[in-house]
C-alpha atoms as a printed R data frame, in Angstrom:
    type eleno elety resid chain resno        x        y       z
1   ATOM     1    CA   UNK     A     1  -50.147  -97.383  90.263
2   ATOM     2    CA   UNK     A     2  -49.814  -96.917  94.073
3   ATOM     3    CA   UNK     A     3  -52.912  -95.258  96.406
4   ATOM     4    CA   UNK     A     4  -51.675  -93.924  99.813
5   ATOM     5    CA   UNK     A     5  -54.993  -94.396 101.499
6   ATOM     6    CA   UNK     A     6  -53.621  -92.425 104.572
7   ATOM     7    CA   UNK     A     7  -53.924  -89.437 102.408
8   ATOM     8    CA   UNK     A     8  -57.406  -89.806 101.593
9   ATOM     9    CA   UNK     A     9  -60.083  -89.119 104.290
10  ATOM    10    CA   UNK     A    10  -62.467  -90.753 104.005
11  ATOM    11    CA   UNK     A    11  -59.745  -94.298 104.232
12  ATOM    12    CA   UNK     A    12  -58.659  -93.168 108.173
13  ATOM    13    CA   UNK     A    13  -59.628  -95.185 111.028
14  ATOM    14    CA   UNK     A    14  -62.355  -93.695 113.227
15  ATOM    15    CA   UNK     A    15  -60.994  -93.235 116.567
16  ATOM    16    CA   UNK     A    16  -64.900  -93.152 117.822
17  ATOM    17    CA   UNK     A    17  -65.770  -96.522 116.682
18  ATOM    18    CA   UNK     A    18  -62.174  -98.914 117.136
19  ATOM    19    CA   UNK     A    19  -64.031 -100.444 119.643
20  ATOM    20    CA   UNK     A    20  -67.140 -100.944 118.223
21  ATOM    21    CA   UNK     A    21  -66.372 -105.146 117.890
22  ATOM    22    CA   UNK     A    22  -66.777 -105.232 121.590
23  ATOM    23    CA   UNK     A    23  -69.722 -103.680 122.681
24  ATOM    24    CA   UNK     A    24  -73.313 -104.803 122.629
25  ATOM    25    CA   UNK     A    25  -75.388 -103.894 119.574
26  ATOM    26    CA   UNK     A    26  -77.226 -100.909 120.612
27  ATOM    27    CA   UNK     A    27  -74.447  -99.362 121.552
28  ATOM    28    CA   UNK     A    28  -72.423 -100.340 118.479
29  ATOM    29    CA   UNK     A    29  -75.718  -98.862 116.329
30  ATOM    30    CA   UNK     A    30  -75.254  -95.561 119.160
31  ATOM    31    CA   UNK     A    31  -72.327  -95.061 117.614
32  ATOM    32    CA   UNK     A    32  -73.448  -95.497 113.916
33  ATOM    33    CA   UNK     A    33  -76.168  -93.278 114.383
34  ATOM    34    CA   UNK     A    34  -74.040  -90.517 116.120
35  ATOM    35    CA   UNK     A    35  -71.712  -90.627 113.500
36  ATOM    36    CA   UNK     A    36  -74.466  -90.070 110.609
37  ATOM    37    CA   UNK     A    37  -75.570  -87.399 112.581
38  ATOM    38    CA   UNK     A    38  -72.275  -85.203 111.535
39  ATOM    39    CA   UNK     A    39  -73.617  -85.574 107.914
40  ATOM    40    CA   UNK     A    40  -76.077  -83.361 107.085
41  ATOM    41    CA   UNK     A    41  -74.111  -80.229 108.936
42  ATOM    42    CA   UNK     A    42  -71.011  -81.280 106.806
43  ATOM    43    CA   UNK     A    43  -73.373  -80.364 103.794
44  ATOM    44    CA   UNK     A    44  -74.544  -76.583 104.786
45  ATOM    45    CA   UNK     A    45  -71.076  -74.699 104.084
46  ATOM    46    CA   UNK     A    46  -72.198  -76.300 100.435
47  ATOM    47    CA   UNK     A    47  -75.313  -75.065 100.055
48  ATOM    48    CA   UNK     A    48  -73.912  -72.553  97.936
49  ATOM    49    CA   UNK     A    49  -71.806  -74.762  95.413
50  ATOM    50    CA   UNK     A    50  -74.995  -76.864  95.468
51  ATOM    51    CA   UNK     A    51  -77.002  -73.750  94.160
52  ATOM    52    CA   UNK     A    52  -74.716  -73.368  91.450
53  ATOM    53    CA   UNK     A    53  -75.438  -76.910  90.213
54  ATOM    54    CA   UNK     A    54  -79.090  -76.564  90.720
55  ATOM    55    CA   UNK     A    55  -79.562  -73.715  88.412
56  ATOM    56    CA   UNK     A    56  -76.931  -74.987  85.971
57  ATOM    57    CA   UNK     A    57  -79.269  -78.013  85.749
58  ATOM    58    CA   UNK     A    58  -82.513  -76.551  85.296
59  ATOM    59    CA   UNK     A    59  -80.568  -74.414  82.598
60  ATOM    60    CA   UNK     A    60  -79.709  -77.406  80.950
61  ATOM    61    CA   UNK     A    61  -82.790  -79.126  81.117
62  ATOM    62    CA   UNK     A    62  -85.256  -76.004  80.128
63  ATOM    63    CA   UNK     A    63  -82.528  -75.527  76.803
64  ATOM    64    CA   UNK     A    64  -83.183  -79.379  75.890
65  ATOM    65    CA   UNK     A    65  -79.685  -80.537  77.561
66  ATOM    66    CA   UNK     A    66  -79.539  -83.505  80.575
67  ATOM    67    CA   UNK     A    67  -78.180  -84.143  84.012
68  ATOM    68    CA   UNK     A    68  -75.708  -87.429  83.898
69  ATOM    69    CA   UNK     A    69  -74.233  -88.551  87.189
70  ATOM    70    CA   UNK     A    70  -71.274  -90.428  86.809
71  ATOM    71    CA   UNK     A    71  -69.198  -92.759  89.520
72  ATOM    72    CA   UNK     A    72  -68.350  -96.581  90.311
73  ATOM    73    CA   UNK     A    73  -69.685  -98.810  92.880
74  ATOM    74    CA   UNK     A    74  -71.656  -97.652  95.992
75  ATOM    75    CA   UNK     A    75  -71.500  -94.075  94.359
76  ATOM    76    CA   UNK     A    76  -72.212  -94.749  90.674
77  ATOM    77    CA   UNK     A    77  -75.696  -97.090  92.117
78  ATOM    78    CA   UNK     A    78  -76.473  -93.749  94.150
79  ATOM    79    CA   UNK     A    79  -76.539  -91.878  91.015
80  ATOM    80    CA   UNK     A    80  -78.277  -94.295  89.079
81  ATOM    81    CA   UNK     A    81  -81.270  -94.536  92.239
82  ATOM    82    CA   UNK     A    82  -81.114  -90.762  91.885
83  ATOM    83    CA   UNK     A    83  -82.009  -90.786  87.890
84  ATOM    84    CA   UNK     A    84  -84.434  -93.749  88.050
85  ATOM    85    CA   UNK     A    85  -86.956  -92.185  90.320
86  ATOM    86    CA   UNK     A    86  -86.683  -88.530  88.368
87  ATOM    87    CA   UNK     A    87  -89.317  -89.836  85.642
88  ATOM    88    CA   UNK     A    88  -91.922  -91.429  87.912
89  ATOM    89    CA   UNK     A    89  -92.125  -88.414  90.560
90  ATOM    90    CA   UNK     A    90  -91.126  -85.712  88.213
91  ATOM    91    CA   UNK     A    91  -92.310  -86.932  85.103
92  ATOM    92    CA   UNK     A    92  -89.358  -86.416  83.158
93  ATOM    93    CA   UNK     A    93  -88.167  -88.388  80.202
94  ATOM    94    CA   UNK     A    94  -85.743  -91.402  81.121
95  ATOM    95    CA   UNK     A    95  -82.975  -89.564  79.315
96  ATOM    96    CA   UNK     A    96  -83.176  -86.532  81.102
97  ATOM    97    CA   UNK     A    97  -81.309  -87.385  84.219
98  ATOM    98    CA   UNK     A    98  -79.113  -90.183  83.081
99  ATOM    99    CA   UNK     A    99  -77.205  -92.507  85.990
100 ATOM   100    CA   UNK     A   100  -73.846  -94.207  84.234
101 ATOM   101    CA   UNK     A   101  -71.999  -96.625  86.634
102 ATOM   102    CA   UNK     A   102  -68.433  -98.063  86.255
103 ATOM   103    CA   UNK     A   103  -68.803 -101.965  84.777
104 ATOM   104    CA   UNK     A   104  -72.345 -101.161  82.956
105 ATOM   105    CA   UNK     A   105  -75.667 -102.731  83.882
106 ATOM   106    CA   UNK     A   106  -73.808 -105.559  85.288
107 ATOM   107    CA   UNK     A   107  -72.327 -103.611  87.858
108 ATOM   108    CA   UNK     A   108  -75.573 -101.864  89.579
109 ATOM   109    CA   UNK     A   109  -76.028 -105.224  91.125
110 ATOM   110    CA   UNK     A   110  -72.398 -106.764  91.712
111 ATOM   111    CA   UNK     A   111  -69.323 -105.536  92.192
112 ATOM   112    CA   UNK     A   112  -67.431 -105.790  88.584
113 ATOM   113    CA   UNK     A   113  -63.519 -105.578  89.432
114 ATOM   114    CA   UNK     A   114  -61.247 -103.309  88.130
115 ATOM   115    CA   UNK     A   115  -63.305 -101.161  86.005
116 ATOM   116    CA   UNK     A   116  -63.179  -98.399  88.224
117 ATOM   117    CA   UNK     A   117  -59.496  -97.749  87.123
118 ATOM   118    CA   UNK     A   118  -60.612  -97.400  83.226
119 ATOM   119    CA   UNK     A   119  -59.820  -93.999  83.019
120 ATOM   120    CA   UNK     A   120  -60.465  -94.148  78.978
121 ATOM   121    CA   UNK     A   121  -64.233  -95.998  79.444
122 ATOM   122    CA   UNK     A   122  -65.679  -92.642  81.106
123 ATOM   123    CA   UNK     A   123  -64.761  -91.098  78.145
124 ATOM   124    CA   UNK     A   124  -66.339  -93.338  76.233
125 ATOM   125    CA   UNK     A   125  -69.333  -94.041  78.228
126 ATOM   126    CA   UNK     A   126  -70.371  -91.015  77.880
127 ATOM   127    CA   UNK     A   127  -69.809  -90.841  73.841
128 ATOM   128    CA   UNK     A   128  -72.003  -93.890  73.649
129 ATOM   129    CA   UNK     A   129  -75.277  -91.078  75.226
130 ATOM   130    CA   UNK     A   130  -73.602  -88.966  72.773
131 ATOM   131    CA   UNK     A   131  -72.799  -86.330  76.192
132 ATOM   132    CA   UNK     A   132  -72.282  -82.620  74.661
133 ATOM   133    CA   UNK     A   133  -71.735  -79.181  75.593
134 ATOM   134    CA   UNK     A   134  -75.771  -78.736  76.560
135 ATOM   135    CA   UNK     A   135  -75.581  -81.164  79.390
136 ATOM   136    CA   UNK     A   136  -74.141  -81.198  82.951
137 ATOM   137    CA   UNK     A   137  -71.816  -83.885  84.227
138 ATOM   138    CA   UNK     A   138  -71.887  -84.554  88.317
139 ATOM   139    CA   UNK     A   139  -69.264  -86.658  88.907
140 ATOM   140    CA   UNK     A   140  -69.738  -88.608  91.947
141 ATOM   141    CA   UNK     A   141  -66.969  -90.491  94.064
142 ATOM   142    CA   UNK     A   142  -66.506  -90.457  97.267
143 ATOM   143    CA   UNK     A   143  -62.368  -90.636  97.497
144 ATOM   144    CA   UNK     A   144  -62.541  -87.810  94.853
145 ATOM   145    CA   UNK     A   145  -60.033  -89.419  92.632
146 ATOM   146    CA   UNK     A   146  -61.718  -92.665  90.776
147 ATOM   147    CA   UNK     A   147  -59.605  -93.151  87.225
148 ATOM   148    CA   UNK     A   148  -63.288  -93.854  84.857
149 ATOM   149    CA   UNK     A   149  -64.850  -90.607  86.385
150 ATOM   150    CA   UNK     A   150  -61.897  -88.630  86.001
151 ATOM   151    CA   UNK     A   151  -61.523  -90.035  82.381
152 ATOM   152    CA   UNK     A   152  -65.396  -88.897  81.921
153 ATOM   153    CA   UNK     A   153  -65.179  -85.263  83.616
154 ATOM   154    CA   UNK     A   154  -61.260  -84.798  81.111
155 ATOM   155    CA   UNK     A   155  -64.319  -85.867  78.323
156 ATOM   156    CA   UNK     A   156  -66.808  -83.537  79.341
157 ATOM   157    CA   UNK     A   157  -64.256  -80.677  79.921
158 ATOM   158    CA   UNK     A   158  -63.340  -81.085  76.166
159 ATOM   159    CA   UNK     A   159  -66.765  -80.609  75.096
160 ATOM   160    CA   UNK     A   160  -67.343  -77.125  76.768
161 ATOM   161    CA   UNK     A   161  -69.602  -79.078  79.330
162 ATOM   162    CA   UNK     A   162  -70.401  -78.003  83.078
163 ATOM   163    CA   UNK     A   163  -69.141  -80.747  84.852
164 ATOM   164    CA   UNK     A   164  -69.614  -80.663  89.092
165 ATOM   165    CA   UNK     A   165  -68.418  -83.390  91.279
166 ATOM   166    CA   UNK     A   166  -69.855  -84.564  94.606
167 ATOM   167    CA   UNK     A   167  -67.403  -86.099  96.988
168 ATOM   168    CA   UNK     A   168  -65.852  -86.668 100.414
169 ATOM   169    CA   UNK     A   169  -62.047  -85.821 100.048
170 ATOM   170    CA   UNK     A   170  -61.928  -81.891  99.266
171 ATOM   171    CA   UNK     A   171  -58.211  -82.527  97.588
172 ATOM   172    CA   UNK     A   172  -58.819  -84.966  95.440
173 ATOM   173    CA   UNK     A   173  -57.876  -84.656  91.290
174 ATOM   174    CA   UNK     A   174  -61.579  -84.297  90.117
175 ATOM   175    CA   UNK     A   175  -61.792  -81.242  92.689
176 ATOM   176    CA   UNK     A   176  -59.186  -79.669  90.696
177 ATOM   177    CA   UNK     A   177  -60.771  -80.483  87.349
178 ATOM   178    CA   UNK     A   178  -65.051  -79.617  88.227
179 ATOM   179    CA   UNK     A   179  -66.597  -75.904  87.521
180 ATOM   180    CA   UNK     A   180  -68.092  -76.561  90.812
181 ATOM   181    CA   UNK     A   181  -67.184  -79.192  93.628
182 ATOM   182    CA   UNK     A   182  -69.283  -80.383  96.491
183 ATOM   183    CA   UNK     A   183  -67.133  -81.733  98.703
184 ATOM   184    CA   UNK     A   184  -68.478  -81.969 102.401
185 ATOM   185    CA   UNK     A   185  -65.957  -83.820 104.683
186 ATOM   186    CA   UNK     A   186  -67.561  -86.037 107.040
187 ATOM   187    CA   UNK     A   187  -64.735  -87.930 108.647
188 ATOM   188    CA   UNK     A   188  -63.314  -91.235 108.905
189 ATOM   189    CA   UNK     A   189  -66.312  -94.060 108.444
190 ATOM   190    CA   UNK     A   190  -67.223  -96.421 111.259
191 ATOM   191    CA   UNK     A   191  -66.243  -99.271 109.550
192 ATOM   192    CA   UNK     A   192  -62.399  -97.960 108.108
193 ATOM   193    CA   UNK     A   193  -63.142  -97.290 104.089
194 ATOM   194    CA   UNK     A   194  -66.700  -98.034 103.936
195 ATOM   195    CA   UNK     A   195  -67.863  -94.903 101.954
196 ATOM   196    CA   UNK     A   196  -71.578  -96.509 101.810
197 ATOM   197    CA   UNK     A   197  -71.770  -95.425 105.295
198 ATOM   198    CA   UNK     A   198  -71.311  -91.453 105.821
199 ATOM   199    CA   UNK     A   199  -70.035  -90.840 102.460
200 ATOM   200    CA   UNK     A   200  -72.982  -92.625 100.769
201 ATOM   201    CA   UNK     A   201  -75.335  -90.719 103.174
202 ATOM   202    CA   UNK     A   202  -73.717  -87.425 102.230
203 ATOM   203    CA   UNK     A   203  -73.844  -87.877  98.383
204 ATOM   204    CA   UNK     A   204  -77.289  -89.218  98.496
205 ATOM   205    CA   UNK     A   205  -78.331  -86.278 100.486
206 ATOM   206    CA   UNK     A   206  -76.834  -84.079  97.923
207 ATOM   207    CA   UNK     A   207  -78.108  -85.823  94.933
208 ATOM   208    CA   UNK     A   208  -81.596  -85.264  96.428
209 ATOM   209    CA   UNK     A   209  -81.092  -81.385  96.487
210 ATOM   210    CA   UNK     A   210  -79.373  -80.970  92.937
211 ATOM   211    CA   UNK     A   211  -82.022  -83.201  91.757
212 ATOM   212    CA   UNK     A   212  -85.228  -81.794  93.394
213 ATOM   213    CA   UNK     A   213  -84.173  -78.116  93.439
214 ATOM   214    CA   UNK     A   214  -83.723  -78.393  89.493
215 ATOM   215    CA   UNK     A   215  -87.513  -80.179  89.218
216 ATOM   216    CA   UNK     A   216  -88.426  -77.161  91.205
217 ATOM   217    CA   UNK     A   217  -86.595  -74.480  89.207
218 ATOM   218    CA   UNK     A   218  -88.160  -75.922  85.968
219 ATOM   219    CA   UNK     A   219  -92.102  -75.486  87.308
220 ATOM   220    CA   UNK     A   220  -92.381  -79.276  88.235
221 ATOM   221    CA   UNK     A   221  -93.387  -78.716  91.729
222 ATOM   222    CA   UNK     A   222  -96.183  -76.339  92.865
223 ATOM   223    CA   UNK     A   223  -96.801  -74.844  96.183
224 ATOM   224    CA   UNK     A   224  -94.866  -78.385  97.673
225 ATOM   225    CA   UNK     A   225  -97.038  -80.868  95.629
226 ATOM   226    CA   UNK     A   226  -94.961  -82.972  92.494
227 ATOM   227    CA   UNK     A   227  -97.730  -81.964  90.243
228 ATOM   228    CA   UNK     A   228  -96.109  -83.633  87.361
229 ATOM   229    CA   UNK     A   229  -95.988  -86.887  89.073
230 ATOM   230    CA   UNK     A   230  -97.191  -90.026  86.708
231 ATOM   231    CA   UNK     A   231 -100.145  -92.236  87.859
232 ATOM   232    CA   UNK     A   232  -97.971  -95.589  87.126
233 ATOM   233    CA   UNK     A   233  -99.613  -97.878  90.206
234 ATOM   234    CA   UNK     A   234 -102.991  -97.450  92.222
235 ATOM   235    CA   UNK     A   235 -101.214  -95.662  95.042
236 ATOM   236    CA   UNK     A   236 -100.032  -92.958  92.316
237 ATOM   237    CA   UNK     A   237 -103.185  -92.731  90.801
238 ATOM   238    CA   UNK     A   238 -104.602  -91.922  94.152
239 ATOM   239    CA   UNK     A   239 -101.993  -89.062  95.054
240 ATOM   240    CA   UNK     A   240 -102.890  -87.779  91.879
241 ATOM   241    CA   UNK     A   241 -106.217  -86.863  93.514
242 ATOM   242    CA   UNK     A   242 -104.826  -85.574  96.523
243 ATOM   243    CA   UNK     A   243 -102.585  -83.408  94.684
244 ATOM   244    CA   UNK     A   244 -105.192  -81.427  92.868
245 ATOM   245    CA   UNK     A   245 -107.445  -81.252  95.617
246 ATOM   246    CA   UNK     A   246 -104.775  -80.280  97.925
247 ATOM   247    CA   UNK     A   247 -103.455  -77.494  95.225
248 ATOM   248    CA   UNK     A   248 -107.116  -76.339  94.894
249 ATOM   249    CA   UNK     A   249 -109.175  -77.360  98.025
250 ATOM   250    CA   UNK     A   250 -112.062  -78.281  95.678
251 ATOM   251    CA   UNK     A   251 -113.745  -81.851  96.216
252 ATOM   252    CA   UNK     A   252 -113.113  -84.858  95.764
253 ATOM   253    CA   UNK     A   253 -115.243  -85.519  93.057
254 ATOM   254    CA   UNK     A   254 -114.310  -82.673  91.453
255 ATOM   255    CA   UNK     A   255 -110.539  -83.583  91.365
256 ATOM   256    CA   UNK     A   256 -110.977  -86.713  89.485
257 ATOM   257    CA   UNK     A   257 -113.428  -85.439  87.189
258 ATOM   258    CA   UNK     A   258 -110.874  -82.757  85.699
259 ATOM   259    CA   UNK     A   259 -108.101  -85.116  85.793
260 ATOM   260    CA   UNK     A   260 -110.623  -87.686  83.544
261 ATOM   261    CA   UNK     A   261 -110.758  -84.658  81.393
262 ATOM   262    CA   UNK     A   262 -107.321  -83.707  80.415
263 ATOM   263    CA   UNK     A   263 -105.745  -87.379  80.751
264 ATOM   264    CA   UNK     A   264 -104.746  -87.713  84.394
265 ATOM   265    CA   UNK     A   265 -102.516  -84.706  83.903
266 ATOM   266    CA   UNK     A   266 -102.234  -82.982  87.725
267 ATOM   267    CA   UNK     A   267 -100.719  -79.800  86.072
268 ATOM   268    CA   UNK     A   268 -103.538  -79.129  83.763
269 ATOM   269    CA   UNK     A   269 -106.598  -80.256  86.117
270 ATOM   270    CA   UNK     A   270 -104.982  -77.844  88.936
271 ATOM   271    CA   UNK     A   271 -105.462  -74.610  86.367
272 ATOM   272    CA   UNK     A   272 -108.819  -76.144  85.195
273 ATOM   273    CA   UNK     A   273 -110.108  -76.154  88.484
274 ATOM   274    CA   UNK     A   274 -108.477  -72.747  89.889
275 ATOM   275    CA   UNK     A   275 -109.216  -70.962  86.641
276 ATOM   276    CA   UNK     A   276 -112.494  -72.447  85.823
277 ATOM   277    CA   UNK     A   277 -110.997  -73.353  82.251
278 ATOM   278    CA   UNK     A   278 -111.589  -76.687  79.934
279 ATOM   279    CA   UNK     A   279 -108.972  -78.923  79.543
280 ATOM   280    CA   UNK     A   280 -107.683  -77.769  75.922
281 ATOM   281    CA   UNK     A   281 -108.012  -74.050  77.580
282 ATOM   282    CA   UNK     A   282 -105.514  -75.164  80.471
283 ATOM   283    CA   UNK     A   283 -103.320  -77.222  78.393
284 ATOM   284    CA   UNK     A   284 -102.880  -74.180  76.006
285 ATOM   285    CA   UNK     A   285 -102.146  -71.914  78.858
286 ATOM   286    CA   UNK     A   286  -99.741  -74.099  80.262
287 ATOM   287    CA   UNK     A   287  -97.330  -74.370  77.337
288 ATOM   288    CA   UNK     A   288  -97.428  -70.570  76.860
289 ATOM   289    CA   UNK     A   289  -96.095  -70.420  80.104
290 ATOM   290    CA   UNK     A   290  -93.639  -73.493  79.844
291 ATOM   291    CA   UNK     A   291  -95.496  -75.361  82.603
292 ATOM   292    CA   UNK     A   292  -95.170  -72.928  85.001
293 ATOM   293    CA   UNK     A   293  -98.686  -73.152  87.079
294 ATOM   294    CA   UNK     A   294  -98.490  -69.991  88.886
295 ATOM   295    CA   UNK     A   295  -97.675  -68.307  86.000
296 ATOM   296    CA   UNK     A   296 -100.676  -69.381  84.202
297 ATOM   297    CA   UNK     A   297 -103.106  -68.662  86.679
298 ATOM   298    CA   UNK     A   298 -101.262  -64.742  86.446
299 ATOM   299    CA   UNK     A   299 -102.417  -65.138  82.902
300 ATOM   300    CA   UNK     A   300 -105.596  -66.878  82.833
């Protein structure tokens, strides 16, 4: 099958940058950087579709459903980056926020030809995480028309599923198929068809609110601390500390003694030390109030 590129935006040459070979290289990255700079206002008329998302997501999540991104290439990896640091700054489970790329495991690293035109492998990619009607779909891509996502989002659609898409070309086919599409349109890239450059910038940016605002709906960030963030490495264990004395301006020393009381768990030493409360007193108030810490503290 036949693509006419000239229909898809984010394929036109960039009258701004067809001279870019000739000039000297702070003046070709002048024009890089004022070209990224179009990105984040091509976002804000979003904010609102964005919203949508968000809440559907921290729906899904607080009912026991997931958030899978699915793409190929540059924009399947972004999804994938998105999902892999959920767990260690939100600590979610690993299959909470799932990232499925185009070509597998193999692809993340490589580019794996053709697989982005396997219409019939979205679908089944996401049978294999056994995807149903309690999880949300983002489809991600920046031409808006990739074959695998658009056989994944026709999957989803058929199990009742929300399914959103984030990318650059406003007309593409998985516009017409998403609940919800993100689709900010920031121009022709520097380089003609290189969608990691503006493209890549725009979906990341957008992954980072659906993701974060969701971790925030569902209690996982308090004040603007992560409190649920897990103390995998030194540098962790130390912002641990500074988390719970920055939630509760007590010392030091008395940070890390309530997190060596209730297992290094930021959430529970924060309502120990606010509410004067043992660990199994926190803990207990914490799940009745489905880790919400400043509902607790209304309850303690």
């Amino acid at each position: 099958m036949s693509i006419d590129l000239s229909k898809l935006l984010t394929e036109r040459r960039n009258s701004n940058s067809a001279d870019i070979d000739t000039l000297s290289t702070e003046a070709m990255l002048a024009v890089i950087n004022q070209e990224d700079q179009q990105v984040p206002h091509a976002i804000t008329p979003y904010l609102p579709q964005i919203a949508q998302v968000v809440d559907r997501v921290a729906a899904a999540i607080q009912a026991g459903g997931r958030l899978i991104y699915i793409g190929a290439g540059t924009s399947g990896r972004l999804g994938i980056l998105d999902a892999s640091e959920c767990p260690p700054t939100f600590g979610t489970r690993p299959e909470q926020v799932v990232g499925l790329i185009a070509g597998g495991h193999k692809a993340i690293l490589s580019a794996v030809e053709n697989v982005e035109d396997n219409k019939a492998q979205g679908a089944a990619d996401l049978q294999a995480i056994q995807f149903s009607e309690r999880d949300v779909l983002v489809g991600l891509a920046a031409s808006g028309r990739t074959p695998y996502v658009i056989g994944a989002m026709e999957y989803a659609k058929t199990c009742n599923a929300f399914v959103a898409i984030v990318s650059c070309n406003p007309h593409g086919e998985m516009a017409k198929l998403a609940d919800v599409a993100i689709t900010p349109v920031v121009g022709p890239e520097v380089v003609t068809g290189s969608t990691r450059l503006k493209a890549g910038t725009a979906q990341k940016l957008v992954l980072n609110m659906i993701s974060t605002g969701a971790m925030i709906r569902v209690g996982k960030v308090y004040s603007n601390l992560m409190v649920d963030v897990e103390a995998t490495n030194a540098k962790l264990i130390e912002r641990q500390v500074s988390i719970v004395m920055e939630a509760t301006e007590c010392s030091r020393d008395t940070a890390q003694q309530a997190l060596a009381a209730c297992g290094r768990h930021c959430k529970t030493a924060i309502v120990m030390v606010l509410a004067n409360l043992s660990a199994d007193e926190a803990r207990t108030l914490l799940t009745d109030n489905h880790g919400y810490i400043r509902q607790a503290l209304n309850h303690a």
